[in-house]
C-alpha positions in Angstrom: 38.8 -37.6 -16.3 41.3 -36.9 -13.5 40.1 -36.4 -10.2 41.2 -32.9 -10.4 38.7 -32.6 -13.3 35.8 -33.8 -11.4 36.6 -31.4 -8.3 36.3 -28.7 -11.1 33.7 -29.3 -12.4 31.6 -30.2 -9.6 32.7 -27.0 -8.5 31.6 -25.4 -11.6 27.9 -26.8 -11.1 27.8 -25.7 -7.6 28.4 -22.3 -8.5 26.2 -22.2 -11.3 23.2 -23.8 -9.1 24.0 -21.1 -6.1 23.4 -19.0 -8.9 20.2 -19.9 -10.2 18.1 -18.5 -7.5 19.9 -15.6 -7.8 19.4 -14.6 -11.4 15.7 -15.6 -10.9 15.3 -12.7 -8.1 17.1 -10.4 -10.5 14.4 -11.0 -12.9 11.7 -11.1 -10.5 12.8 -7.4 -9.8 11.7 -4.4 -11.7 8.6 -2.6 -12.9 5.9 -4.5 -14.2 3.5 -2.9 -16.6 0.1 -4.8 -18.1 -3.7 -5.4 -18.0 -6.1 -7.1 -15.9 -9.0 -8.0 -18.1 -12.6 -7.7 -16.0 -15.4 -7.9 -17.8 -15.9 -5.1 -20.0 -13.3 -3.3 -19.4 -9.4 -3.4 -18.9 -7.8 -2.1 -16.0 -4.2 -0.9 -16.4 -1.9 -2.3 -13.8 1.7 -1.1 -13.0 4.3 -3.5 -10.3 6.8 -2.6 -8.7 8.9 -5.3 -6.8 12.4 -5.3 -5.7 14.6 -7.2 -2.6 15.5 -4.7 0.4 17.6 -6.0 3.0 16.8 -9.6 2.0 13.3 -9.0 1.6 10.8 -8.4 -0.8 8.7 -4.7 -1.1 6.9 -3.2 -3.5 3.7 -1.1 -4.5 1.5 -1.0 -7.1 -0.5 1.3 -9.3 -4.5 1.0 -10.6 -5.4 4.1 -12.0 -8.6 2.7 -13.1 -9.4 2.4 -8.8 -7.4 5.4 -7.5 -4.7 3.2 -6.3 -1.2 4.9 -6.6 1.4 3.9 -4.9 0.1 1.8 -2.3 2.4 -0.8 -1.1 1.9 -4.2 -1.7 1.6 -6.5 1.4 2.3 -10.6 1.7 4.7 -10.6 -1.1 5.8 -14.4 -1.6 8.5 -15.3 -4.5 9.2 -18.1 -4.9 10.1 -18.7 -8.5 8.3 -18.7 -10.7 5.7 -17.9 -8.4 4.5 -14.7 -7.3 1.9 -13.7 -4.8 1.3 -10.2 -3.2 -2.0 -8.4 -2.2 -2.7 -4.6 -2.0 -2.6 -2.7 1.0 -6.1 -1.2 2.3 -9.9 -2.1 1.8 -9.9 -2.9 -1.8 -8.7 -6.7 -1.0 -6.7 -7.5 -3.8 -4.6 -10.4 -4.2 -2.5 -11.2 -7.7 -1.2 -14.6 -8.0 1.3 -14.8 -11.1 4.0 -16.9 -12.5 6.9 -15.8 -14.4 6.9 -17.1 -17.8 10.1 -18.6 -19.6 12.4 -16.6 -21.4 10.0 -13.4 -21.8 9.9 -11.3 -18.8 6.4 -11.7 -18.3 4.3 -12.7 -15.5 0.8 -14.3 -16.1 -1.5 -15.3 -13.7 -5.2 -13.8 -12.1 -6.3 -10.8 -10.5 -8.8 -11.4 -7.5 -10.8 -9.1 -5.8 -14.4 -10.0 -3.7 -14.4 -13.1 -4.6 -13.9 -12.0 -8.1 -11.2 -13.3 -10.9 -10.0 -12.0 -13.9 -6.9 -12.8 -16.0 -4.2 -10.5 -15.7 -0.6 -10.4 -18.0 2.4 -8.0 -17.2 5.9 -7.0 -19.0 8.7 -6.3 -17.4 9.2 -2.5 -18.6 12.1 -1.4 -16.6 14.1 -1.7 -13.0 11.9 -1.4 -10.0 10.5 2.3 -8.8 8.7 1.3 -5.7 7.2 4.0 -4.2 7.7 3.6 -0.1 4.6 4.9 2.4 5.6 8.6 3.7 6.6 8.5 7.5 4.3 10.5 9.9 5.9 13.6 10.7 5.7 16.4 13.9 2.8 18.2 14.4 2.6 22.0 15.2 1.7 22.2 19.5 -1.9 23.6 19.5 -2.9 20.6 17.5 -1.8 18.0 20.3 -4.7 16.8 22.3 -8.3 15.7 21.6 -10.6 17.2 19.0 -13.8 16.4 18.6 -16.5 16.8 15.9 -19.8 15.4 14.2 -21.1 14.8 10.4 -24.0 13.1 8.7 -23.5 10.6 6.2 -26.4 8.1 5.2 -28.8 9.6 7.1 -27.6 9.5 10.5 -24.9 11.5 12.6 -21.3 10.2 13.6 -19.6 11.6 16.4 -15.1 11.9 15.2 -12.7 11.7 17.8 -8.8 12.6 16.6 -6.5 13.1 19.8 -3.0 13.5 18.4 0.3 13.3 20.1 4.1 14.0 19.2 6.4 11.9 19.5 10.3 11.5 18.8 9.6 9.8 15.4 6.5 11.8 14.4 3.0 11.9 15.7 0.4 9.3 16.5 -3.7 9.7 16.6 -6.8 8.0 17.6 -8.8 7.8 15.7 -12.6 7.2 16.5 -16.0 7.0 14.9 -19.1 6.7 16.5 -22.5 5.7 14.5 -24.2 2.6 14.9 -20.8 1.3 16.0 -17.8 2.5 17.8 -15.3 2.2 15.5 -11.3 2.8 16.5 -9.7 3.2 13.4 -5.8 2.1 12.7 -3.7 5.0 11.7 -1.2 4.3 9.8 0.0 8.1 9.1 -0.5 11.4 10.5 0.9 14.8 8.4 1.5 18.3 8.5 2.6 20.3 5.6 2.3 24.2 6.2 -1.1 24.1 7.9 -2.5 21.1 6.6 -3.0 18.2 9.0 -4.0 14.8 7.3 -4.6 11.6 9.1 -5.0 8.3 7.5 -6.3 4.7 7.7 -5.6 3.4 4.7 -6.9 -0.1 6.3 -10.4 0.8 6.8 -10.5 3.7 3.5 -11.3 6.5 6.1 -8.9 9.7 6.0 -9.3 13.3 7.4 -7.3 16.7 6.2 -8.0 19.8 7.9 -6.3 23.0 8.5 -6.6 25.1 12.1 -8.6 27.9 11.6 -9.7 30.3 14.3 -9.3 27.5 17.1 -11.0 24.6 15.2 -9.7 22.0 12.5 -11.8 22.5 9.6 -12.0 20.3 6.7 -13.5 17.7 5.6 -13.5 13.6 6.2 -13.4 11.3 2.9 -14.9 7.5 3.0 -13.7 5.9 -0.5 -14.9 7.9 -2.7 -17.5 10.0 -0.1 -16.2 13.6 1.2 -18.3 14.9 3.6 -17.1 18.4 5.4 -16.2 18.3 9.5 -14.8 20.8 11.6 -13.2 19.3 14.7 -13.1 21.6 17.9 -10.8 20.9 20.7 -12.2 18.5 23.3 -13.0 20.2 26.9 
C-alpha cells in the first residue's frame, strides 16, 4: 500500500471513530417507553432524553405515582450507560444500559432503598417536557400573607411573601409546626386569578385565588389537600 493509501485510510478510521460517540448520543436520544416491574404490580414508565446545548435534559412520566413531566435531574451518559434520577421527594434513581442493536435500555429502578427491574423501547424522537417559568404576579398579591391549617392533629402557621421581579416572581415560603420549615420554591404562577406556588423539592404546593382581600384555597402535601386562606400580613 502506498503511503498515500495509508494517510487514507487512517483518515478513514479517524472519521469513523469521531463518529462513534456521536451516533451513540443519537441513539441515546428519544422517547423511551416500558415497565418497571415492583412487586405485584407494573408501573408504566415513559423517558424522555435529548442533548441541549451540549448537554443532557429530560423528564419523565409515572402515571402509576402522579409523576408527569417532571424533569429528570443528574443525567450521566456515558454509553452505554445511563443514569438520571427524578426531580422532587419521590427519590428515584434509574440506572440503565443500552442494549446492542435493539433500542432498548435495561437496567433497575430504585426508589427507598428499593429495586426493581425496569426495560424500555425506544418509541419515538425525544418530547421532553421543560418546567414552566415563574411568571408576574398581579400588585395586591406582593407582600406577606399569612395563614394557619391543621393537618395531623396539630396547627401549622404558612407564611407566602411574594415579590415581582424582571423575570417573574419569587416567594418564601414558610411552615411552622414542630419545625420551622423554609421551603425551596421552585415556581410561582398566575393564570387569571389563580396564584400557585410550588416546591416540588419538599412535595408541598399552594393554589389560591384573591377573594375579598384574602388568598383562599387550599395547601396540598403529596397526596393530602387541606383548605387555607392566607390574609395579608400586618
Amino acid at each position: 500500500m502506498t503511503a498515500a493509501g495509508v494517510l487514507v485510510r487512517l483518515i478513514t478510521i479517524l472519521i469513523v471513530a469521531a463518529a462513534l460517540p456521536c451516533r451513540a448520543e443519537d441513539v441515546i436520544s428519544g422517547r423511551w417507553e416500558g415497565t418497571a416491574r415492583i412487586p405485584d404490580d407494573e408501573l408504566n414508565v415513559i423517558v424522555d432524553l435529548a442533548q441541549q446545548n451540549g448537554a443532557w435534559v429530560g423528564s419523565i412520566i409515572i402515571p402509576g405515582l402522579g409523576v408527569k413531566g417532571t424533569p429528570l435531574t443528574d443525567i450521566k451518559v456515558e454509553s452505554p450507560d445511563v443514569n438520571f434520577a427524578v426531580k422532587g421527594p419521590l427519590g428515584i434513581h434509574l440506572n440503565l444500559r443500552l442494549l446492542d442493536a435493539n433500542n432498548k435500555l435495561a437496567g433497575n429502578f430504585e426508589q427507598a432503598g428499593n429495586r426493581a427491574p425496569a426495560t424500555l423501547s425506544k418509541t419515538g424522537p425525544p418530547q421532553v417536557e421543560y418546567p414552566p417559568r415563574n411568571t408576574p404576579l398581579a400588585k395586591e398579591l406582593e407582600g406577606e400573607w399569612k395563614g394557619d391549617y391543621e393537618m395531623l392533629g396539630y396547627t401549622r402557621h404558612v407564611s407566602i411573601k411574594f415579590a415581582n421581579h424582571p423575570d417573574g416572581a419569587t416567594a418564601d415560603f414558610v411552615i411552622v409546626g414542630r419545625k420551622h420549615n423554609v421551603l425551596p420554591v421552585d415556581l410561582v404562577t398566575q393564570e387569571g386569578d389563580l396564584v400557585t406556588v410550588d416546591s416540588h423539592e419538599m412535595g408541598f404546593s399552594f393554589e389560591g385565588r384573591l377573594r375579598d382581600g384574602k388568598l383562599t384555597g387550599a395547601i396540598r402535601q403529596a397526596a393530602i389537600e387541606t383548605p387555607l386562606v392566607l390574609v395579608r400580613a400586618k
